[in-house]
C-alpha positions as a Markdown table, in Angstrom:
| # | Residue | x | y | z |
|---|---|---|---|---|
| 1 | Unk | 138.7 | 95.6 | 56.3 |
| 2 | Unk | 135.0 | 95.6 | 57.3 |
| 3 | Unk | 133.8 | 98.9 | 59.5 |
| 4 | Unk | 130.7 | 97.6 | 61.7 |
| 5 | Unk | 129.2 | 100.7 | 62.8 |
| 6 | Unk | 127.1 | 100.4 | 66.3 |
| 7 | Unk | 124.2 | 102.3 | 66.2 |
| 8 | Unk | 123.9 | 104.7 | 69.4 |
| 9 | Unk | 120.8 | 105.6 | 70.0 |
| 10 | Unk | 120.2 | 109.5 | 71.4 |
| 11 | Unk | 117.8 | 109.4 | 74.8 |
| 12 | Unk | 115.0 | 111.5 | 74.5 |
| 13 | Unk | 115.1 | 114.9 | 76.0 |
| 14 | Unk | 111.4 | 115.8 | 76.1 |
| 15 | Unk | 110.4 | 117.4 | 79.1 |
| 16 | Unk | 107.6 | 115.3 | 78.8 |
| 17 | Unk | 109.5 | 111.8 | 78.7 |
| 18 | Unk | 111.9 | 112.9 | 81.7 |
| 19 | Unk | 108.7 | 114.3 | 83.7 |
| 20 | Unk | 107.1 | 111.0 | 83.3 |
| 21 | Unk | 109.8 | 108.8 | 84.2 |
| 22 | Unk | 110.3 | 111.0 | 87.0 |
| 23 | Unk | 106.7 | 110.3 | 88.1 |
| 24 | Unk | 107.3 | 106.8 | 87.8 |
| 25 | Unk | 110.0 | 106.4 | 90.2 |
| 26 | Unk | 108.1 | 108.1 | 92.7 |
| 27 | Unk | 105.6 | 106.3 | 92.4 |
| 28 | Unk | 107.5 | 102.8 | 92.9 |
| 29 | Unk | 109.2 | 104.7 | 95.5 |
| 30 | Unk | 106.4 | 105.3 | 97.3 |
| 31 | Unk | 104.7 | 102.0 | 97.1 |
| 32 | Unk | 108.3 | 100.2 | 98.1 |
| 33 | Unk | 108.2 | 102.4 | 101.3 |
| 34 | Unk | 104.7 | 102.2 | 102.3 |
| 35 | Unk | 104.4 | 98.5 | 101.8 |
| 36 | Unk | 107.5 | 98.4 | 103.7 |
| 37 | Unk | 106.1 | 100.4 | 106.7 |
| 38 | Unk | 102.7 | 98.2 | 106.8 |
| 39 | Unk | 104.1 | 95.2 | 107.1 |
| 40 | Unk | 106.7 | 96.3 | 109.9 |
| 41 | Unk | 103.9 | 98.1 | 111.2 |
| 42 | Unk | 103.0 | 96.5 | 114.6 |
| 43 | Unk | 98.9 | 97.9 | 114.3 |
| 44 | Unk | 99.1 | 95.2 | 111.7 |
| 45 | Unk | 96.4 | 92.7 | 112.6 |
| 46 | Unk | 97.8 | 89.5 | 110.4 |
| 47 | Unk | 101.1 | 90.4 | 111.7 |
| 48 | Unk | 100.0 | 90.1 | 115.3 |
| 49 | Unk | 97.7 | 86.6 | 114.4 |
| 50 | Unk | 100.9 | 85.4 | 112.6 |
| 51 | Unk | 103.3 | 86.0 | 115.6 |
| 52 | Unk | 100.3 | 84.7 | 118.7 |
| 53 | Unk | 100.4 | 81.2 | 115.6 |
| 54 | Unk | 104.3 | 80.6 | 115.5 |
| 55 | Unk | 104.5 | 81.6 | 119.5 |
| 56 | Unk | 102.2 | 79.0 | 119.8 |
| 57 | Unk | 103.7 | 76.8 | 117.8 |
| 58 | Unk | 106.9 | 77.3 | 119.2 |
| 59 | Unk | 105.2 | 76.4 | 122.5 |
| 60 | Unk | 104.5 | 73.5 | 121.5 |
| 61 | Unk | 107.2 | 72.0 | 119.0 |
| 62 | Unk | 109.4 | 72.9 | 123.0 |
| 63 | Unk | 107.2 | 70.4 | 124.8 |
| 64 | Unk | 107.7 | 67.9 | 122.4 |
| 65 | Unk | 111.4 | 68.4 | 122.6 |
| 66 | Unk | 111.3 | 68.1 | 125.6 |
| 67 | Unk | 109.3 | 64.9 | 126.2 |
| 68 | Unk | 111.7 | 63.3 | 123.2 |
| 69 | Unk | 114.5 | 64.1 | 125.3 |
| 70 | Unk | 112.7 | 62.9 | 128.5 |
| 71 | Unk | 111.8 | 59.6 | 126.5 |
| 72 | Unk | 115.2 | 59.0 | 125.1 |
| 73 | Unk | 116.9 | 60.0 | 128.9 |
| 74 | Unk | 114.6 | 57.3 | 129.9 |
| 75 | Unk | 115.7 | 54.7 | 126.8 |
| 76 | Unk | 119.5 | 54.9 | 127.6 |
| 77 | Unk | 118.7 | 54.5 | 131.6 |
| 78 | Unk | 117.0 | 51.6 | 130.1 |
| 79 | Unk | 119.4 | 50.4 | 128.5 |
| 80 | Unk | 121.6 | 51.0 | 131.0 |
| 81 | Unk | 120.2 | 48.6 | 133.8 |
């Protein structure tokens, strides 16, 4: 029979190396969490224009809603007589 040895593969245990990847961590850490908190942030100024935009919006998407309904109330009454 055939033996297929794996190769394993030792991780390095520089001080340097684990240091490093140490650092890195933090530093994604860091910038997850502090992008995180800017854009929940509400001192955010495009976070405020954004939300005054889809209140507005809102607003108005309601109105016309509204005046469909009111049109299509009227069309059936229409219809109706």
């Amino acid at each position: 029979m055939f033996s297929i040895s794996v190769p394993f593969y030792d991780f390095p245990s520089s001080p340097i190396l684990i240091i490093g990847a140490l650092g890195i961590l933090v530093a994604l850490a860091v910038f997850v969490i502090t992008y995180q908190k800017y854009f929940n942030s509400p001192l955010n100024k495009e976070l405020q224009l954004k939300k005054k935009a889809l209140l507005k919006e809102k607003k108005e998407l309601t109105e016309k809603l509204e005046q469909i309904e009111q049109d299509l109330k009227n069309l059936f009454n229409d219809y109706k007589n």
